[in-house]
C-alpha positions in Angstrom: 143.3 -34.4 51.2 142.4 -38.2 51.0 138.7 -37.1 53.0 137.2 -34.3 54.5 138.7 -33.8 58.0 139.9 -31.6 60.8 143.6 -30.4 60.4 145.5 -28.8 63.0 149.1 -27.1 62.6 150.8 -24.4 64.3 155.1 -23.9 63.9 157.6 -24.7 66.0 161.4 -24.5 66.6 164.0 -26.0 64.6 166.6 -28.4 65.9 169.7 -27.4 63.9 171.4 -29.9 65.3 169.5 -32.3 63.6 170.0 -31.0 60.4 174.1 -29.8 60.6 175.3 -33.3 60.6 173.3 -34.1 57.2 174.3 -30.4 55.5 171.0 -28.8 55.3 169.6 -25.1 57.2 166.2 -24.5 56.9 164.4 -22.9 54.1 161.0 -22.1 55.8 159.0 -22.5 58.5 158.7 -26.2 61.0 155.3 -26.9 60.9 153.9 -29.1 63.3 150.8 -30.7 61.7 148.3 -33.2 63.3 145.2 -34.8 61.7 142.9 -37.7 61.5 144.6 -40.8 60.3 145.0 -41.3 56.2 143.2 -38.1 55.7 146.3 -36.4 54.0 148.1 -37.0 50.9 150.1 -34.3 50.0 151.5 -31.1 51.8 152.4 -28.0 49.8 155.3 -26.3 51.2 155.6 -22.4 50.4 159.5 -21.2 49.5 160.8 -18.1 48.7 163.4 -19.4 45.7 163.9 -17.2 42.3 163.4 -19.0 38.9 167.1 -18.9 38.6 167.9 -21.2 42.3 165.2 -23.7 41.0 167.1 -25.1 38.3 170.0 -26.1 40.5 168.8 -29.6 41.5 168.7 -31.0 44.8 168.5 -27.6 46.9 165.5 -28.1 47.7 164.2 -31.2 49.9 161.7 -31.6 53.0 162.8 -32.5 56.1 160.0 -35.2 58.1 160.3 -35.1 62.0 159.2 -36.9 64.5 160.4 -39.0 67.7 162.2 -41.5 65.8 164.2 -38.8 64.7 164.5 -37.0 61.1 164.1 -38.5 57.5 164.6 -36.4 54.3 162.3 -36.8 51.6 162.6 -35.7 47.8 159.7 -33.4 46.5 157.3 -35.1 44.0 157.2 -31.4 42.5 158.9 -28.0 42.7 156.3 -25.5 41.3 157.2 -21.4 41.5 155.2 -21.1 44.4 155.9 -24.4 46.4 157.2 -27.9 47.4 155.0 -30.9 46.7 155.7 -33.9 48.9 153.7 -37.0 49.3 153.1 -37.7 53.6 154.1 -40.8 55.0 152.6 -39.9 57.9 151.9 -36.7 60.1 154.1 -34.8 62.8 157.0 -32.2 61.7 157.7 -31.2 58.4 160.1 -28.1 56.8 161.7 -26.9 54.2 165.4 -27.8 53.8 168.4 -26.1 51.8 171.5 -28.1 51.0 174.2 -26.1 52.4 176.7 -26.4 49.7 174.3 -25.6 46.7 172.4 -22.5 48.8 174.5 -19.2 47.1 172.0 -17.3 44.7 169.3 -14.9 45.4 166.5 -15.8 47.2 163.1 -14.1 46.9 162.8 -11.6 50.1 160.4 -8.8 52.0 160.9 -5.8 54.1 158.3 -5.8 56.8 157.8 -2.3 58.6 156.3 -1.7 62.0 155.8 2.2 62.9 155.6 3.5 66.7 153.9 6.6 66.6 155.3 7.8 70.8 153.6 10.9 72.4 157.2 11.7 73.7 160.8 11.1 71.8 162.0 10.1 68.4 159.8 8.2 66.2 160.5 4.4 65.4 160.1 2.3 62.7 161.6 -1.3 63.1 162.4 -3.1 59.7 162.7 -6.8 59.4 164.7 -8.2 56.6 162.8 -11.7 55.9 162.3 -14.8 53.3 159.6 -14.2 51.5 157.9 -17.4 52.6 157.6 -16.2 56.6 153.8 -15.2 57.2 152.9 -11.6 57.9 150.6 -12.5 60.9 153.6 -14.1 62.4 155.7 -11.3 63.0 152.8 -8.9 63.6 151.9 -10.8 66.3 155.2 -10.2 68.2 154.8 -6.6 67.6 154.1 -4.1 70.7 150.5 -3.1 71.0 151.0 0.3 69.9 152.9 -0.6 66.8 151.4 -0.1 63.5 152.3 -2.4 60.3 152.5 -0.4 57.3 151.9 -1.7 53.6 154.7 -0.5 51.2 156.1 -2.8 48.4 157.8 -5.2 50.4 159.2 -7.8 47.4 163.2 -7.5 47.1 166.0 -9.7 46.9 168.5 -10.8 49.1 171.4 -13.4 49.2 172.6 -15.1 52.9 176.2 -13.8 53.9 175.6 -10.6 52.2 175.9 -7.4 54.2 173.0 -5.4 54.6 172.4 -1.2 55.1 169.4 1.0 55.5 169.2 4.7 54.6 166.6 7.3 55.5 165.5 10.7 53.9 164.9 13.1 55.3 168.2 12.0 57.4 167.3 10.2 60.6 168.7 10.2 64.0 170.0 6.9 64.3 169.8 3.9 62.4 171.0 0.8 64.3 172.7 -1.0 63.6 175.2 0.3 60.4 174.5 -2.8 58.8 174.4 -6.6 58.9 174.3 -10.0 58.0 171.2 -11.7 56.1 170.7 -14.8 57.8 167.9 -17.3 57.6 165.3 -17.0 60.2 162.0 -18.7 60.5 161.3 -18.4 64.5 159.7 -18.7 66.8 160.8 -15.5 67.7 161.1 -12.2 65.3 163.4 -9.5 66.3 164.4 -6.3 64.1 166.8 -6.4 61.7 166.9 -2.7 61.3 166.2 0.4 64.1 165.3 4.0 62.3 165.0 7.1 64.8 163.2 10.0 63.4 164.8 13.5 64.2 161.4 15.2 63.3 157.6 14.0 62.8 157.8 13.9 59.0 154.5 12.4 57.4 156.9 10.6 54.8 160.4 9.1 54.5 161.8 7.5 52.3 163.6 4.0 53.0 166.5 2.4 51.3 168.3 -0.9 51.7 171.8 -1.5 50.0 174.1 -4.2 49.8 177.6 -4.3 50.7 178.6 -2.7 47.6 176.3 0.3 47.9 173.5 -1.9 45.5 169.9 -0.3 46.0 168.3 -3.9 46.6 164.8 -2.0 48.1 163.2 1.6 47.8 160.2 2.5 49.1 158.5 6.0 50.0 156.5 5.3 53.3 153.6 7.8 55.0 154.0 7.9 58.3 150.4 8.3 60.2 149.9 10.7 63.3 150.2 9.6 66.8 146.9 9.0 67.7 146.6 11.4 70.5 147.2 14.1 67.7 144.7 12.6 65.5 141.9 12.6 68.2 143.0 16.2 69.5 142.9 17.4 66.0 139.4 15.6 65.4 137.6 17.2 68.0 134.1 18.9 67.0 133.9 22.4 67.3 132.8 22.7 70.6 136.4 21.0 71.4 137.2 25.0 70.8 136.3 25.5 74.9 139.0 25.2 76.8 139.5 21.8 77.8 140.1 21.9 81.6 136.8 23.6 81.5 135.2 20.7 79.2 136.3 17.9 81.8 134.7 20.3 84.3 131.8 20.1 82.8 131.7 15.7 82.2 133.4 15.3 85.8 130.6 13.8 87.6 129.1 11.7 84.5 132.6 10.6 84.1 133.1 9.5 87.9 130.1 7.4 87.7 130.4 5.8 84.5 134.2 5.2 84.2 135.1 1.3 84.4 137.9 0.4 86.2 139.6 -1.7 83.2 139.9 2.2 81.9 140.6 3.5 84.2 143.6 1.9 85.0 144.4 2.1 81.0 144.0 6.2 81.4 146.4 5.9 84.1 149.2 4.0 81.9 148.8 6.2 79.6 148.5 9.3 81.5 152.0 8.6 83.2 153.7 7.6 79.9 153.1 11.2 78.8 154.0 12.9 81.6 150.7 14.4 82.8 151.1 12.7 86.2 153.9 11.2 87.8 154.9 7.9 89.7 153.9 9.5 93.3 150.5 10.9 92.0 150.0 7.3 90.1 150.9 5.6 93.3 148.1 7.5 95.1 145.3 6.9 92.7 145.9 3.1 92.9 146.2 3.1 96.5 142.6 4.3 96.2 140.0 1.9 97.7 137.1 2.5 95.1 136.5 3.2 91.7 134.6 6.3 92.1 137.5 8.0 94.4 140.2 7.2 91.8 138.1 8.4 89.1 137.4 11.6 90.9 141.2 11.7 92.1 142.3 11.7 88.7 140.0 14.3 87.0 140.2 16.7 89.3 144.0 16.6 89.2 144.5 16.4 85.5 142.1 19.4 85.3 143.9 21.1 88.2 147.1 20.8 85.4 145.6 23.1 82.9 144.1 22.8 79.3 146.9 20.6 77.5 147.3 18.3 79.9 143.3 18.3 80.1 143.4 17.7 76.4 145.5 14.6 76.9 143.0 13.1 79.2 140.1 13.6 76.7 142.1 12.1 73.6 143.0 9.2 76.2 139.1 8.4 76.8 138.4 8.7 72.9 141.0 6.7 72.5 141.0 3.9 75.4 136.4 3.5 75.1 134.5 5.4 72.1 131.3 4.5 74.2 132.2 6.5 77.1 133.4 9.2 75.1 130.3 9.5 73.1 127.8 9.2 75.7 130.2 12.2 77.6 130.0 14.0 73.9 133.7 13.8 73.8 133.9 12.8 69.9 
C-alpha cells in the first residue's frame, strides 16, 4: 500500500476464453479488487507451486483484466509462498500457467466435509484442490448440516493424472472409481470424491492413489456422532424417565413459549426422521396459530411413544438451547 485506505475484493469467474488463445489456464483464484485511486502498489498473489516447478521460468505470470480486455504482466518476484506484481491499476487480476511448461507436481489439499444423517449411510465428500484455494470458500458451499473436519490435508498432485480413493473399514460406495485432477478455482466447488459408510464407525481411514496405485495422501479421520445421538446420550439423569412422559410433563410451558421460527425448524426435522409424515406435516402447517401447532405437534409425537419422544427433545436441545434450558431439557 502507497497510503492507508479501504480495499475491497471478492473472486469471480474466469473467462477461459480469454486466456486459450494466448496458452495460459489459470493457476489461482480471479480476484476482483477495487480501491481508492493510487493507494496500491503491489499485489501478492498466493500459488500452490513445489520448489522443483519454480525454477522452470516463465510458468508463472499474472493475468490483468478489465474492460479493455486482458494484459499479461511478468512478476517482479516469485517467492515460495507468492507472486509479486507491481499494479498498473485496479480491476481483475489471477494467476496464470503457461500451458506448455505446466507438467510437474503442484502443491495440493484434501478437504473433507462429514454428514453425520439420522437415517442412511454416512457421507463424507472429498475435494481434491490447489493448495492456494481458501478453506472458507468451499465451506461456504457446504450443506448446513455438513461438518469440515481437520486432518493433514498437504499432498501432491499433478493435472491429467488419474485419481482413486480408498476407505478402511471398507465403505459402501465410493463414487466415482476415480478421476481426473483438473484445475478448479470457482465459483462453484463440487466433490471430487463420494464415500458411503456401511456402518457408523468413529474412524476410517482415507487413502488417495494415483493411477499407478501411488499412495499420494493417508489420513486416519474421527468421525463425530450425529448430533441427535450426542444430545440423547448427554441427557442428565433425570433424562432416565421415559421420555413421552417428560414432554408430558413440559407440554404446556412448551406450547406457550415455542417461537414459530422453531417450530417450523422441529418440524423439518421431525419429518426428515421419520417421526411424522407429509400428511401429519401438512396438518400442522395448515394450522392457523402458533399455539395450536405447537400443541398439535406435542401431543402427537408423545402419542408415538418414548423414541420418537426422545427425537423431539434432542430436536429442541438442538434447534434453541434457551428453550431447552428454561424447559430443563439439557
Amino acid at each position: 500500500m502507497a497510503q492507508e485506505a479501504e480495499l475491497l475484493y471478492r473472486t469471480v469467474q474466469w473467462d477461459e476464453s480469454l486466456l486459450q488463445p494466448a496458452g495460459k489456464t489459470p493457476a489461482g483464484p480471479l480476484f476482483n479488487i477495487t480501491c481508492s485511486e493510487d493507494a496500491v502498489r503491489q499485489l501478492h498473489l498466493p500459488h500452490c507451486e513445489t520448489k522443483e516447478a519454480l525454477r522452470v521460468d516463465g510458468l508463472l505470470s499474472v493475468a490483468h483484466i478489465s474492460d479493455d480486455g486482458m494484459s499479461i504482466l511478468e512478476p517482479l518476484e516469485i517467492t515460495t509462498t507468492h507472486v509479486v506484481v507491481k499494479v498498473p491499476h485496479l480491476s481483475a487480476f489471477g494467476l496464470i500457467w503457461d500451458v506448455f511448461k505446466r507438467f510437474l507436481n503442484i502443491n495440493g489439499q484434501v478437504l473433507l466435509f462429514f454428514r453425520p444423517l439420522e437415517t442412511g449411510p454416512q457421507r463424507i465428500n472429498m475435494f481434491l484442490l490447489q493448495e492456494n484455494i481458501p478453506l472458507p470458500e468451499v465451506a461456504a458451499q457446504q450443506e448446513d448440516d455438513a461438518e469440515y473436519i481437520q486432518t493433514p490435508a498437504d499432498c501432491l498432485f499433478k493435472f491429467q493424472q488419474r485419481y482413486s480413493v480408498h476407505c478402511e473399514p471398507e465403505s459402501l460406495i465410493i463414487q466415482p472409481e476415480q478421476t481426473q485432477f483438473r484445475s478448479k478455482f470457482g465459483p462453484n466447488y463440487h466433490p471430487t470424491f463420494q464415500v458411503f459408510l456401511n456402518t457408523n464407525p468413529q474412524i476410517v481411514t482415507l487413502i488417495v492413489k494415483d493411477q499407478e496405485g501411488t499412495e499420494t495422501w493417508k489420513s486416519s479421520v474421527y468421525l463425530p456422532a450425529p448430533r441427535t445421538e450426542t444430545l440423547l446420550r448427554n441427557f442428565p439423569a433425570e433424562a432416565q424417565v421415559p421420555a413421552d412422559e417428560r414432554l408430558f410433563t413440559i407440554r404446556s410451558r412448551f406450547i406457550d413459549s415455542v417461537s414459530e421460527s422453531i417450530l417450523n425448524k422441529l418440524l423439518d426435522k421431525l419429518l426428515q426422521q421419520r417421526v411424522i409424515n407429509d400428511q401429519e406435516m401438512e396438518s400442522f402447517r395448515s394450522k392457523q396459530s402458533r399455539a395450536d401447532k405447537a400443541r398439535d405437534m406435542i401431543d402427537t409425537v408423545r402419542r408415538k411413544g418414548s423414541e420418537a419422544s426422545s427425537l423431539l427433545i434432542a430436536a429442541i436441545c438442538e434447534e434453541d438451547q434457551c428453550l431447552s434450558t428454561e424447559l430443563n431439557l439439557m
